[in-house]
C-alpha positions in Angstrom: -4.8 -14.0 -8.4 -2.7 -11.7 -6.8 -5.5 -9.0 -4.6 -3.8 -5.6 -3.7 -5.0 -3.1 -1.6 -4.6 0.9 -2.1 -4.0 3.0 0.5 -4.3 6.9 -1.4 -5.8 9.7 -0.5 -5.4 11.6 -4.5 -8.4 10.1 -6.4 -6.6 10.4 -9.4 -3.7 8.6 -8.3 -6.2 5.9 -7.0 -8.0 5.5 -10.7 -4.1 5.1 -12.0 -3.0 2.3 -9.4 -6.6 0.2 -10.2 -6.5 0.7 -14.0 -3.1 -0.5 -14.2 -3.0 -3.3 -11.3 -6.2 -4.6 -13.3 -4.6 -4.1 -16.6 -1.1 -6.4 -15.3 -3.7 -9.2 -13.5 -3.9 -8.2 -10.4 -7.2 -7.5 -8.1 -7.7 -4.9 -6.3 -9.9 -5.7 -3.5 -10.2 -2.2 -1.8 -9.2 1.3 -1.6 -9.1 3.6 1.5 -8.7 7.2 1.5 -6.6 7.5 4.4 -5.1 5.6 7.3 -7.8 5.5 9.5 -10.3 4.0 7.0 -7.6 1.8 5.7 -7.1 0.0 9.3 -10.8 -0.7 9.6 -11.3 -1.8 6.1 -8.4 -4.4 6.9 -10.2 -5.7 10.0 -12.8 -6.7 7.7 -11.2 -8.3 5.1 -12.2 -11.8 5.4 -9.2 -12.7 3.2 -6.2 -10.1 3.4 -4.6 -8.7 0.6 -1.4 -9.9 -0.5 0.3 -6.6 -1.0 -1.0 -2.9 0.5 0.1 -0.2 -1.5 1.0 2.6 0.8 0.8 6.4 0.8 2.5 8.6 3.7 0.7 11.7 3.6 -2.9 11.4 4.4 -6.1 12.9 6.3 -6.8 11.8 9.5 -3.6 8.8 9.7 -0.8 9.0 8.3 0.5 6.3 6.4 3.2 5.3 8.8 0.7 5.2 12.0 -1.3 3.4 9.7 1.1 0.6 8.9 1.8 -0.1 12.8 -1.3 -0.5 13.3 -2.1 -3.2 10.5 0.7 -5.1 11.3 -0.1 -5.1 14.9 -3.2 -7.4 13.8 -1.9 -9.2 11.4 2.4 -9.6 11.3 3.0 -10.9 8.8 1.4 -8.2 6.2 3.5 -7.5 2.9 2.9 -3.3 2.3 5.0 -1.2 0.0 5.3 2.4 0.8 4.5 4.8 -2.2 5.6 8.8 -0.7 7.1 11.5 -2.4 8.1 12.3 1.2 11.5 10.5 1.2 12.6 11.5 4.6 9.9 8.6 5.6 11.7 5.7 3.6 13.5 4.4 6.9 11.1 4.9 9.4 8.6 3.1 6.9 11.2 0.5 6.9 11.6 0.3 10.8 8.1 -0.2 11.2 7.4 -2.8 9.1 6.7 -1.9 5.4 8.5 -4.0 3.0 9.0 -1.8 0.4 9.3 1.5 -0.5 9.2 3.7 -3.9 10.2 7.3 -4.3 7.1 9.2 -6.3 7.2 9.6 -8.7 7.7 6.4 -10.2 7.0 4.8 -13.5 4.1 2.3 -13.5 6.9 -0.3 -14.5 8.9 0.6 -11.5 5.5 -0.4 -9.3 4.4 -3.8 -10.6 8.3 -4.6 -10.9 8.2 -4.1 -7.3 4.7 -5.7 -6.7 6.6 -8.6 -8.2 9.6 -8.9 -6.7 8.1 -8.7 -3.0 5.4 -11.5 -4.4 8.7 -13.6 -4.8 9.6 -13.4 -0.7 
């Protein structure tokens, strides 16, 4: 089973992602509330999540200082970038993310893209 991990800070946004990631057959095996708990949640993942699910404006760390430093400990991590902040979509790219969608998006449009990076 594909496991995904959320990276939100908008509770609501959070319930969204899980009811539908569960509802299409994927697990979600956390949810952070901003980048700083998301990079120490990930150090303790025993087994890491196929797919992060990104947000760029959060308390604490942002999302893009929060990507660097997950993919510093482990390279080869697949995370989509989810921002209304569009200005971010190439510096999300240049530091690693694999994916990025433009809120708002359809829930189509996110396990389309779930999908297609799965397929790498």
């Amino acid at each position: 089973m594909t496991t995904i991990f959320i990276v939100e800070d908008d509770k609501s946004i959070q319930l969204l992602y899980q009811k539908i990631l569960d509802l299409v057959g994927f697990s979600v095996i956390g949810i952070a509330n901003n980048g700083a708990e998301a990079v120490e949640m990930f150090k303790i993942f025993n087994d890491k999540p196929d797919i992060i699910l990104m947000d760029h404006r959060m308390p604490v760390k942002n999302g893009i200082e929060a990507t660097k430093e997950i993919l510093q400990i482990h390279t080869s991590q697949k995370i989509i970038f989810a921002s209304a902040d569009k200005t971010v979509h190439q510096e999300a790219i240049a530091v690693g993310s694999i994916g990025f969608i433009d809120k708002p998006f359809s829930l189509e449009r996110l396990v389309n893209k779930i999908k297609e990076i799965l397929s790498f």
